[in-house]
ZAMARGU-4260 file (C-alpha; in steps of 0.2 Angstrom, whole numbers, plus 5000, padded with zeros to 4 digits):
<rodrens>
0) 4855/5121/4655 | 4852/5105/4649 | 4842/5093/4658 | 4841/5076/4651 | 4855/5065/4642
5) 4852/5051/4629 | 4860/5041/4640 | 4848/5043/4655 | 4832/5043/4648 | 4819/5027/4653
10) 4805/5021/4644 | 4786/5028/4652 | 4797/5045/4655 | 4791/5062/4650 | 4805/5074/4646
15) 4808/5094/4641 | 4826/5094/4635 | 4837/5103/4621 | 4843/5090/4609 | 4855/5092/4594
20) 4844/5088/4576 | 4856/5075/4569 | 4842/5070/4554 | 4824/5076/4550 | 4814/5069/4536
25) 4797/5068/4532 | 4787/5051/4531 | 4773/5043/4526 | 4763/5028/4537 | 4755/5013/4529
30) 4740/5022/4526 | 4747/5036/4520 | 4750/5046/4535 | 4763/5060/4534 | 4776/5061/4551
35) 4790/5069/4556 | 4806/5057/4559 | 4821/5064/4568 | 4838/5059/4573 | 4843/5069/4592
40) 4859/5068/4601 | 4871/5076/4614 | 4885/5069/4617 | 4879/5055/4627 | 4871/5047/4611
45) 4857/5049/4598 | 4838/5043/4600 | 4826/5042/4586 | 4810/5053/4588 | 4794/5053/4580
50) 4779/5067/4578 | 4762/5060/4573 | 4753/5077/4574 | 4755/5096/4571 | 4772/5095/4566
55) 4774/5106/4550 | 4773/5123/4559 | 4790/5119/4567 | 4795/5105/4556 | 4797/5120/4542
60) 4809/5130/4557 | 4820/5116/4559 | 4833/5109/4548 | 4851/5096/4552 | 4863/5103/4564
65) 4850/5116/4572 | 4845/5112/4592 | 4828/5110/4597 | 4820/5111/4613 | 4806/5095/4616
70) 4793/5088/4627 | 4790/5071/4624 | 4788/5054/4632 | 4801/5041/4631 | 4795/5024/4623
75) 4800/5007/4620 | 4804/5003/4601 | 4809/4984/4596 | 4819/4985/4613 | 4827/5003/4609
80) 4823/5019/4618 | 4812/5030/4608 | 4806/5051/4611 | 4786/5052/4606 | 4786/5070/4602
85) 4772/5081/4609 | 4780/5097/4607 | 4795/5104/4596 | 4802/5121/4594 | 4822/5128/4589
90) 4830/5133/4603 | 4839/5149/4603 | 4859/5152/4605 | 4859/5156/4622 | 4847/5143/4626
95) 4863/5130/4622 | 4880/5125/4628 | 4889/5117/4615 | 4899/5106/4628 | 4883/5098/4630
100) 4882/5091/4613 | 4899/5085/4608 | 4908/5073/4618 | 4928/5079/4621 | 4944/5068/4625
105) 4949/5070/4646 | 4967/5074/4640 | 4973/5089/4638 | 4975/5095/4622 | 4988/5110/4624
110) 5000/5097/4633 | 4997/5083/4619 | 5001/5096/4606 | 5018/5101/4615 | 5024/5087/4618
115) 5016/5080/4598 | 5030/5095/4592 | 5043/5090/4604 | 5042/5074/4595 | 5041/5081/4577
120) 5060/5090/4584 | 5064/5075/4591 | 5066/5065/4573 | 5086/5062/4568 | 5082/5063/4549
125) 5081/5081/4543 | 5069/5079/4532 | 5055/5071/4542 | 5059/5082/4556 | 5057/5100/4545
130) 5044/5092/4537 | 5033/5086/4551 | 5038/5101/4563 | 5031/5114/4547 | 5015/5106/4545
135) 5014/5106/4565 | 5020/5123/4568 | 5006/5132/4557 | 4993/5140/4566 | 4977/5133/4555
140) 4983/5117/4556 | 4986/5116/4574 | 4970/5126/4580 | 4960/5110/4568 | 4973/5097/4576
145) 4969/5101/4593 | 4951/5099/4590 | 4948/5087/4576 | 4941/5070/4578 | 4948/5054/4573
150) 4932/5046/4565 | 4914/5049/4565 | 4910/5033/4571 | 4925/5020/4571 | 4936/5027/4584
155) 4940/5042/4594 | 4923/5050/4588 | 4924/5064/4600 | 4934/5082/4599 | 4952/5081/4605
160) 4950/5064/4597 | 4962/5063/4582 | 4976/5071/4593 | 4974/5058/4606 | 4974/5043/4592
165) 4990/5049/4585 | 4998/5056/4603 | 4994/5035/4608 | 5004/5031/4590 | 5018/5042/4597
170) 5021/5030/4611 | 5016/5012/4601 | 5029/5016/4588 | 5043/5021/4601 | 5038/5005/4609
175) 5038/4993/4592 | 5056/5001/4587 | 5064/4997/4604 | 5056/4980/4603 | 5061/4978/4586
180) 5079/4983/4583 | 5078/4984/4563 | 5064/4994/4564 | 5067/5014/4559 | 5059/5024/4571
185) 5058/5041/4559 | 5049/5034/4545 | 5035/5027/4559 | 5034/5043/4569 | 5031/5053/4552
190) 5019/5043/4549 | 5010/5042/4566 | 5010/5062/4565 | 5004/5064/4546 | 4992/5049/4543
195) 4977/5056/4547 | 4982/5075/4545 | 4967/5074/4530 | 4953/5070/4544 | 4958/5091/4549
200) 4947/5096/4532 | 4937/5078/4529 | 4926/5080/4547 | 4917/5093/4552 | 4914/5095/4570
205) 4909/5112/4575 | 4889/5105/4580 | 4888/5087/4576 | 4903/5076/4568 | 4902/5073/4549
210) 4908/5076/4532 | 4911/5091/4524 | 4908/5092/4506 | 4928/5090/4500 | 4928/5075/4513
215) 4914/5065/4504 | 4922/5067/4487 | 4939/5064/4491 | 4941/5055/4506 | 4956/5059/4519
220) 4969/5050/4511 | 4969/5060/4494 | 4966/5076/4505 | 4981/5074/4515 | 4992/5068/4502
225) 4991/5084/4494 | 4991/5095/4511 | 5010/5084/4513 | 5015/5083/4495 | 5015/5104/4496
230) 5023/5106/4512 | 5036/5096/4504 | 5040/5105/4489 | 5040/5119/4500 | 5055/5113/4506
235) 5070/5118/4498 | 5082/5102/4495 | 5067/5089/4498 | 5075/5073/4492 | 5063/5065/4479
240) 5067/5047/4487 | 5061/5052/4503 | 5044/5064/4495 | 5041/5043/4489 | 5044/5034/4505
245) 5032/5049/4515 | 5021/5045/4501 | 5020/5027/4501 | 5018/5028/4522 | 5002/5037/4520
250) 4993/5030/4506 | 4997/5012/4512 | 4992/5015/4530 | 4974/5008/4529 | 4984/4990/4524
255) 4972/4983/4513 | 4963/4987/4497 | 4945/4982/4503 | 4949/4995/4517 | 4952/5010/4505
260) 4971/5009/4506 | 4977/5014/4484 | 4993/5004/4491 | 4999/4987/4502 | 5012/4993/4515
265) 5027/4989/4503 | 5038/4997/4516 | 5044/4986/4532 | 5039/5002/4542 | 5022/5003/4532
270) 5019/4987/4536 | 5021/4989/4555 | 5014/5006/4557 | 4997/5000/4548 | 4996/4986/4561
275) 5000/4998/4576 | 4986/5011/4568 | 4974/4994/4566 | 4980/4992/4583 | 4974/5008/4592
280) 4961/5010/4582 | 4950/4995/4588 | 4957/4996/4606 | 4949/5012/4605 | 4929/5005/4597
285) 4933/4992/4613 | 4934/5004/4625 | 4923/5012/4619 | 4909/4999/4623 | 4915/4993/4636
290) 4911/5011/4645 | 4895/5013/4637 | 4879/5008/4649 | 4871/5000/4634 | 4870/4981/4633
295) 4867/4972/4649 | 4879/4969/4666 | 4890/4954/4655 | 4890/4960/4638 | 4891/4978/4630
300) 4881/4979/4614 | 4882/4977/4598 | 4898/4986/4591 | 4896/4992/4573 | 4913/4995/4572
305) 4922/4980/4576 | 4906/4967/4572 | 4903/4959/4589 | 4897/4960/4606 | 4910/4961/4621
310) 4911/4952/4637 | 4912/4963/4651 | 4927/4952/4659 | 4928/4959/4676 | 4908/4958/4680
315) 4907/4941/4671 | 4922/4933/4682 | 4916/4942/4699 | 4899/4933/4697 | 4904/4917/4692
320) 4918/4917/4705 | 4905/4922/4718 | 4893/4907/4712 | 4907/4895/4713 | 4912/4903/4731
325) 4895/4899/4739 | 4894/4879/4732 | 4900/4867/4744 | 4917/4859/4737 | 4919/4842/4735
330) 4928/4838/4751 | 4915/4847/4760 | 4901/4837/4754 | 4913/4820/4757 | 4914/4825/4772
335) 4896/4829/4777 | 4893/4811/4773 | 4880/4802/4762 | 4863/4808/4766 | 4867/4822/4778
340) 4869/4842/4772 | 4879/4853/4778
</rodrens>
């Protein structure tokens, strides 16, 4: 059972707890010192920790992805939280409960899946429907679908999270075409379900989340284009026009070039489904920061992903509103007259 979190440790705190190794590397000090550097995390977060002495028995054990049991003392680093490493040995198997260690989405999976197919049957073209309902309907893909994150960092980092993304595009594109009459629906549904299909074999996620080998090279994009462009030729009849437009919709989905998208969205649909991925994206990094316990009662802190700091409006209007409540107004103090006080 674990006993400490990231998130709950506090400086001048000693600790034994079983951490995931997220990074390991040897360094060297100004004068030439050799320590041990590591990266730990659960599912709360990551610290960094550092090992001055007697670290290259256990060091030599340990390697990324294993977990590690450590007794250290929590410090203060140029303001950050730091584990001072006194003891470090690799935990064994039965030692460790992986739901400690990778955060998961609060939704239920199974019932996002269902109703993800119930829209893939729900589509009035034939195409995109047989399409999207195959690639859905295999059992490799759905097993990765169900369990696959979103992003590493960006957005819906967490297991569970690539299915809840696209589930939230579901309901944004429904939303966008009954706002916007002229808009096809099918085109932006097929896209919702298929954009990201590459992140099943980019990310790995079965310890920490990160990049497998075919992700680095290729990148999700590339990956899922050819994971679509065989289910459609598997397709009997296919119509070449539409192999392009399902095409189009997932190369141009990032919107910009500087954002890794080979295409601008040339499509009216590509155009709005980009902005409605965009969209949930970083209202997702927002969240996001806005429920960490980092940063300080006003403001979150810093967020990589969207470049900025976030006011936390609720706590910042309660306590402005409270100050203001307990001033005298105006007419109070006209009335109290010059020289008196109420």
């Amino acid at each position: 059972m674990k006993s400490h979190f990231v998130s709950d440790l506090n400086a001048e705190q000693t600790i034994t707890s079983l951490f995931l190794v997220y990074a390991k590397e040897i360094r060297n000090t100004r004068e030439g010192k050799p320590y041990l550097r590591m990266e730990l995390g659960d599912r709360t977060g990551t610290i960094e920790a550092r090992m001055w002495d007697r670290f290259e028995p256990a060091a030599g054990q340990i390697n990324r992805d294993d977990f590690v049991q450590v007794r250290a003392r929590v410090e203060m680093y140029r303001n950050k939280p730091q584990l001072s490493l006194e003891a470090l040995r690799r935990a064994a198997p039965e030692e460790v409960d992986l739901a400690d260690y990778l955060p998961h989405t609060k939704a239920d999976v199974e019932k996002l899946y269902a109703e993800l197919r119930q829209t893939a049957e729900s589509l009035k073209n034939p195409w995109l429907r047989k399409l999207t309902s195959k690639i859905l309907s295999e059992p490799a893909v759905a097993k990765r679908y169900k369990r696959a994150p979103a992003a590493k960092v960006m957005h819906h980092a967490y297991l569970g999270g690539l299915l809840e993304h696209v589930a939230s595009l579901c309901g944004l594109c429904k939303a966008a075409a009954a706002h916007y009459p002229e808009l096809d629906l099918d085109p932006l549904l097929a896209a919702a379900i298929l954009h990201d299909v590459g992140k099943l074999d980019e990310l790995c996620y079965e310890r920490a989340i990160g990049y497998t080998t075919e992700g680095q090279l290729l990148g999700h994009i590339v990956m899922e284009l050819d994971t679509v462009n065989r289910a459609m030729d598997a397709i009997e009849g296919f119509p070449d026009a539409w192999k392009t437009v399902v095409r189009h919709l997932l190369i141009s989905h990032h919107g910009q070039y500087e954002f890794g998208s080979p295409k601008l969205p040339m499509i009216r649909e590509a155009l709005v489904f980009h902005y409605l991925d965009d969209l949930d994206s970083k209202l997702a990094a927002v969240r996001a920061a806005l429920a960490s316990g980092s940063g300080d009662p006003e403001w979150t802190e810093w967020s990589a992903a969207l470049e900025r700091r976030f006011l936390r409006l609720d706590e910042f209007l309660k306590a402005r509103i409270g100050k203001e409540a307990d001033r005298p107004s105006e007419a109070s103090a006209a009335k109290a007259g010059p020289g008196q006080s109420k």
